[in-house]
Each structure stands twice: as structure tokens, then as C-alpha cells.
N, C-alpha and C positions, 0 to 999 in steps of 0.2 A: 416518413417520406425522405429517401436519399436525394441530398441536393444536384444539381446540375451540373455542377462542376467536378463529377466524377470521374470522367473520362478527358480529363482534359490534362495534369500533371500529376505527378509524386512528390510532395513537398519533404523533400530529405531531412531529417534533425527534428521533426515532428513527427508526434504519433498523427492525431487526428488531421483527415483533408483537406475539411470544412467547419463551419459553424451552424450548426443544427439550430432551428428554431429554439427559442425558451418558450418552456409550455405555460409558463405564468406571465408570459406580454404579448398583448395584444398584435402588437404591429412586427415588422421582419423582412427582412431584404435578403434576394437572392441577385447572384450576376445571372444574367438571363444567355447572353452568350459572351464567346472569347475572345471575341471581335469588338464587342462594346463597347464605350469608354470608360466604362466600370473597372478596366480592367488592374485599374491600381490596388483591387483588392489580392491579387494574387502576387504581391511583394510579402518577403520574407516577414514575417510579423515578430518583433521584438518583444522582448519579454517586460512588462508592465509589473511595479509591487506597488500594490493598493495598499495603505495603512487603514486598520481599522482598530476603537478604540474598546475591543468587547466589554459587555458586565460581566459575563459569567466565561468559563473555560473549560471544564470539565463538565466532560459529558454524563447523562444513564444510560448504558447500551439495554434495549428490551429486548433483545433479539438473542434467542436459546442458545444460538448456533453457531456462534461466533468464537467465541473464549475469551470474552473480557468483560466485566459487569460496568465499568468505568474509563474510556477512555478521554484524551485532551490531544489536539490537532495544534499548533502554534501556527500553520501554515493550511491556507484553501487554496484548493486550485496544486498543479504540482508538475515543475517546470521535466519531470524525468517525460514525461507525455506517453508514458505507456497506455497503448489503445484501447486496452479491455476493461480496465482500473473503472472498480464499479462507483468509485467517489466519483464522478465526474457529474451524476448529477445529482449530487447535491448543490454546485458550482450555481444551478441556478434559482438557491434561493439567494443566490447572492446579485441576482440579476446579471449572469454574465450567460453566455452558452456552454453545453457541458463537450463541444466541441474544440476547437484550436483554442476559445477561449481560457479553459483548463489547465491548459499550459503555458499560457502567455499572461494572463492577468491573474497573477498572486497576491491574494489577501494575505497579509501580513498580521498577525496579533502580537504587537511590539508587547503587550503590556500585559504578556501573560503570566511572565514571572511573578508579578505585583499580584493577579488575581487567584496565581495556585498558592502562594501564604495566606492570603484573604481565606480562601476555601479550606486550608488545613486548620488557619484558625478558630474555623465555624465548631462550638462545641457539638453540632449534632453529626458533625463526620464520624464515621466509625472507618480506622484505617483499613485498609483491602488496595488488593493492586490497581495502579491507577497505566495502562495503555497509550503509549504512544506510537503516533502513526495507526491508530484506529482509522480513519479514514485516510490522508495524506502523508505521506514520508516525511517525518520530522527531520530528517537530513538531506531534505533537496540542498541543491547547489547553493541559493543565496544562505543557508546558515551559515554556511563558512566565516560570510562576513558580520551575523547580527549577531548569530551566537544564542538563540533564544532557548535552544534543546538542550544547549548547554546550563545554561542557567537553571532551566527547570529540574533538571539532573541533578543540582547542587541545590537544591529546595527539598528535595526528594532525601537527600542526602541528612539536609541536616534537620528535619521532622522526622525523620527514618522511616517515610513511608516506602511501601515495595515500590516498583516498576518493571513493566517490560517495555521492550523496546521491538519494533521489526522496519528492517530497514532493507536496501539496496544498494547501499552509497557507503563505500570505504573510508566517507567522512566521521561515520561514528568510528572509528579508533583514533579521531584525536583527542576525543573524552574516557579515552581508556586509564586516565588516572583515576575519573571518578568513578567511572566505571568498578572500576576494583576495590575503591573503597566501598561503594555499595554493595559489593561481593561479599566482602570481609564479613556483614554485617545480616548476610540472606535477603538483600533486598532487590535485589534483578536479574532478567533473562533478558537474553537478546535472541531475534531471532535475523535470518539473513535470507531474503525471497530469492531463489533461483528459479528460475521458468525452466532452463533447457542449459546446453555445456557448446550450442553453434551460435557462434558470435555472429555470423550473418545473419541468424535470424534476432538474436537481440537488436541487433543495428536496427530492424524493421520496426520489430514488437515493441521495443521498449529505448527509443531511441537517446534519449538523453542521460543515461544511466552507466553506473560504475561495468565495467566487464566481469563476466562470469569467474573471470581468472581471477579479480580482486576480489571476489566476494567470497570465494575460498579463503579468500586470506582472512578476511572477517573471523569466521570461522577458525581457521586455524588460530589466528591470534588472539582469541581471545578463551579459547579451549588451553592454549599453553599460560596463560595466567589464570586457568582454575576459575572460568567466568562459564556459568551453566549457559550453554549455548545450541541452538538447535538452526534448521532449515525448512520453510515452506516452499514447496514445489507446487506452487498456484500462480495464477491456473492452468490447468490441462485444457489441452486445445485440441481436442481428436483434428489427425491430418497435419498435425504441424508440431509440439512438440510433446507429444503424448506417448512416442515412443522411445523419449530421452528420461525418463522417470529411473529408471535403473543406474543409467551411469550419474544421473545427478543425485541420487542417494547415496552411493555408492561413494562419494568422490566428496561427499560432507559428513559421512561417516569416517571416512579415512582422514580431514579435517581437522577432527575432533568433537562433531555436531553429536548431541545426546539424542536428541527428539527431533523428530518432521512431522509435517503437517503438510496436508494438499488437500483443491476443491477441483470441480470442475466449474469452464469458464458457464459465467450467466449473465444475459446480457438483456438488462429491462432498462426499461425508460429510454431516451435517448440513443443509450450505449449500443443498441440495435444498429441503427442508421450509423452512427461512426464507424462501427466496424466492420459491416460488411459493405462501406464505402473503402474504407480501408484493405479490406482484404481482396474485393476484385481489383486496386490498383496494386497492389502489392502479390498478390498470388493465384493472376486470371487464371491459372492449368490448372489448380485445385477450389478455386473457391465453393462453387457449388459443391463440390463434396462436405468440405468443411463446414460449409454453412447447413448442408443438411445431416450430417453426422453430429454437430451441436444441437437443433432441433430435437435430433432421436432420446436424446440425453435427459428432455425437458417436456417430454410427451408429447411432441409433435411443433412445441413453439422452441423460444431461444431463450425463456426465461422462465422459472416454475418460483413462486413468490412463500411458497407453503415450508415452515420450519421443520425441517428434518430431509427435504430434500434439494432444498435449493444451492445448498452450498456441494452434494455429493452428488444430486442428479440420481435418475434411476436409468431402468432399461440394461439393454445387454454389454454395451460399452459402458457406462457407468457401475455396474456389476464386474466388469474385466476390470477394470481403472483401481476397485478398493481391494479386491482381490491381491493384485499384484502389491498393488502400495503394501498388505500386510505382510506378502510375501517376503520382499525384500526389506522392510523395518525388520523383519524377524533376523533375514538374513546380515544383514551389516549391522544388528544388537545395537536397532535404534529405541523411542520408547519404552525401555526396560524399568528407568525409571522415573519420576516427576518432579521435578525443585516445587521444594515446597517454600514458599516466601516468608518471610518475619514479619510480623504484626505486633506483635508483642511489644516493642522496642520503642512504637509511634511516643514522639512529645513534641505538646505544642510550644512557642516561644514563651508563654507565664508560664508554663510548666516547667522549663529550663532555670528559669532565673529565679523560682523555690526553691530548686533543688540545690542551690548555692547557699541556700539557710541551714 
């Protein structure tokens, strides 16, 4: 159910409108009109960091479809508030809403550094790439100041485990020292999410986030230091930026991006109601197109849950969408070939200080 408060503003510097019921609490408040005295709920809502104290950090991804078997999130919830961002509901096992909540209340994992040595220590780890920003951008805005990706990077670093990285945010090149050291050593890829090359529509879609124009930069600099580097062009949004797939290929291959990757957008749980709350305030002359050209995508719903086609969708525009995607990888001599990461190299801290004997 799209809440009430749809037709009433556009909250600028926000993805999401409103705040979607959480489907795991019972109870739930809406403003019922604009007139009300409720109305203090439509003041600009500030951005909240929850500290929480996890046990564990590193995740098992079971999901075929993805490309990661182990990811770690340092951050819930994710201040860029890109609207389509399928993390949003996980946000409420954290009892918050996968709505404005999302972006404004970040769970923090101060003490993840502490628990990814813990875990490398664990004698029954067998090293394999460990995923960052598997759910959330490890380099939203508050890292700048904790630094927590950073540190995890320098853990990574000195167990020599692999890593990728996929990010949005021009703040990963301030860790381009460690960065390169990890390089030196076959231990990370980065990847760099471009949606589309029209800034007006990022302003919309993904409001709090670095511009198109720096995320080339991502790319290029980190391709001129000899850092295996690529571009995800997700998700495709038939009607909106689904016909920018060319020049945004195009224009990170020229970069320096080795490999792309793209889905189509899927929008289950929650992510339904935010978005196409979201999109009739933001794009009334085409919504219903767009929201039924996603539909076609997913056999008649906005979300198809089955591995193998949830992340590429089927039907005829989903069939054009991979088509072309292979067309132009061939064309701009993306995917040719695949960084293969070092495993070999992993030592744990008692294995270190043997090796001094």
C-alpha cells in the first residue's frame, strides 16, 4: 500500500517519500491529512548513526546470481538514498522502515575491524574473496570520518586476503594507497555503479551520491595505477535510463574499465510502494509506462524472486537489454578478460610470527 502522503511534496536530497510500514511490527502510523497537526512529520529528516556492537561480520551469500560467495556490509541502511537499492529491506530486520528510514538511520558496525581478524583467525576459513558493499556502499559519506573501509582494506591487506570493492562515492580513492598495494599482490577489483551519464536524473534516482562525471574518474584513476577495474550499469529502468547503456559503456571503457556488469531493476518487498511512490512524484508524464514496462520484464509483476532470472528479467525488453549489453561489451573490448584473485598468499597472524623462526 502506497502511503498518503503521495501527492502532497518532493522531498529533494532524498530518495524515498515516505516511510513504508515494517512488515515485522505490528503497529504503524501514517499522517492522515496535510492539514493535520501531524504535520511536523514532513520536516526535513536528518540523518541518525546508530552504533551497534555485531558478533559476526561476514556474511554467506546463497544466492547463485550475484558474484560473490562472501560478502561484509560495515554500514546498514545508506545515506546515498538511491530509490531502487534492493538493500532497503533488509533495513527492517533492523526494525527501522526500508523507506526514508534507509537513509536517515545508519547502523554503524564500529567494531568490524576487530571481528574481520577474529574471522581470518578462525582456522576453518578457507581464503576466497570477501565483498564489500554486498548490500550497502561501504563508502557512503560518514566513512570519510570513521574510516571503517578503510581499516578493513588494511586487514585484508595484511592476511592477504582478496577483495572487491563496488562503490558510487569518489571517496574510495583516498584508500588508493592501499588500494595499490593490494594490487601489487592480486588481491582486489573494484567496481564503479553508473546508472546513466544525465545528471538530472541522478539528482532524482540516486540523490545523495558522487556525479557521473567523478565516477569516471574512479575509473580512470584507478585503471592509470594498473588497479583491475570495471563498471556496473544497474539497474536498468526501461523509460528512464535504459537508453543510456551505450554511452555509459562506452565512456568507462574509454576510462579504463576492463569488465561491466548490468541487471534489470526488481522491485520486491517494500521497494514496490517506495518506488512507484517515488516515480509518480517525480516522473507523473511517464510513470505508468515505466511502471508497466518493469512489470513486462518480470512476467506481469515488478519482481520475479526465481535464480536465474531475477537479476536479468525475461520477455522482450529484457531480451533487447542483454542483447545489446553484449553488443557493445564486444564493442568497446569489455569482458575479454577476468582478474583472477590470489589465494595462495592468505597468512594468519601465528602464521606470521613462525615464519620469523
Amino acid at each position: 500500500m502506497i502511503s498518503q502522503v503521495a501527492d502532497y511534496r518532493f522531498e529533494k536530497g532524498r530518495g524515498a517519500q515516505f516511510n513504508p510500514a515494517n512488515r515485522f511490527l505490528k503497529g504503524s502510523y501514517v499522517r492522515e491529512y496535510a492539514e493535520a497537526i501531524d504535520s511536523w512529520e514532513l520536516d526535513a529528516q536528518p540523518t541518525e548513526y546508530i552504533y551497534d556492537h555485531s558478533k559476526t561480520v561476514v556474511n554467506k551469500v546463497t544466492s547463485p546470481d550475484v558474484g560473490m560467495e562472501f560478502s561484509l556490509n560495515p554500514y546498514q541502511g545508506c545515506e546515498h538514498g538511491c530509490i531502487y537499492c534492493y538493500a532497503r529491506n533488509s533495513h527492517e530486520y533492523w526494525g527501522y522502515s526500508a523507506g526514508m528510514d534507509f537513509e536517515s538511520k545508519i547502523v554503524v558496525k564500529k567494531n568490524a575491524p576487530a571481528l574481520l581478524r577474529k574471522f581470518f583467525d578462525n582456522r576453518n576459513w578457507v581464503p576466497t574473496t570477501i565483498s564489500l558493499s554486498g548490500n550497502t556502499d561501504c563508502y557512503q559519506p560518514i566513512e570519510r570520518k570513521l574510516k571503517i573501509t578503510r581499516n578493513l582494506l588494511e586487514i585484508c591487506l595484511e592476511y592477504r586476503n582478496p577483495v572487491s570493492i563496488l562503490t558510487k562515492n569518489a571517496l574510495v580513492l583516498r584508500d588508493l594507497d592501499i588500494i595499490q598495494d593490494l594490487a601489487k599482490h592480486k588481491l582486489v577489483t573494484v567496481a564503479t555503479s553508473i546508472t546513466s551519464l544525465d545528471e538530472d536524473l541522478r539528482r532524482t534516482l540516486e540523490p545523495r551520491t558522487t556525479t557521473y562525471k567523478s565516477r569516471l574518474k574512479i575509473i580512470e584513476t584507478l585503471a592509470a595505477h594498473d588497479i583491475h577495474t570495471g563498471v556496473m550499469n544497474a539497474p536498468i529502468i526501461p523509460g528512464l535510463n535504459d537508453h543510456q547503456m551505450h554511452d555509459v559503456l562506452k565512456a568507462a571503457s574509454q576510462a579504463g574499465a576492463k569488465w561491466a556488469g548490468y541487471s534489470i531493476i526488481r522491485l520486491n518487498g517494500a521497494i514496490a510502494g517506495i518506488f512507484k511512490d517515488w516515480l509518480e512524484k517525480a516522473y507523473p508524464d511517464r510513470a505508468s509506462k515505466v511502471w508497466n514496462q518493469i512489470c513486462e520484464c518480470h512476467g506481469g509483476k515488478v519482481s520475479d524472486s526465481r535464480f536465474g532470472n531475477r537479476m536479468v528479467g525475461e520477455g522482450k525488453f529484457a531480451e533487447m537489454t542483454r542483447k545489446q549489453f553484449s553488443i557493445y561489451c564486444r564493442k568497446f573490448r569489455l569482458n575479454e578478460s577476468k582478474a583472477e584473485l590470489n589465494t595462495a598468499d592468505f597468512c594468519r597472524a601465528g602464521e606470521r610470527q613462525l615464519s620469523l623462526f
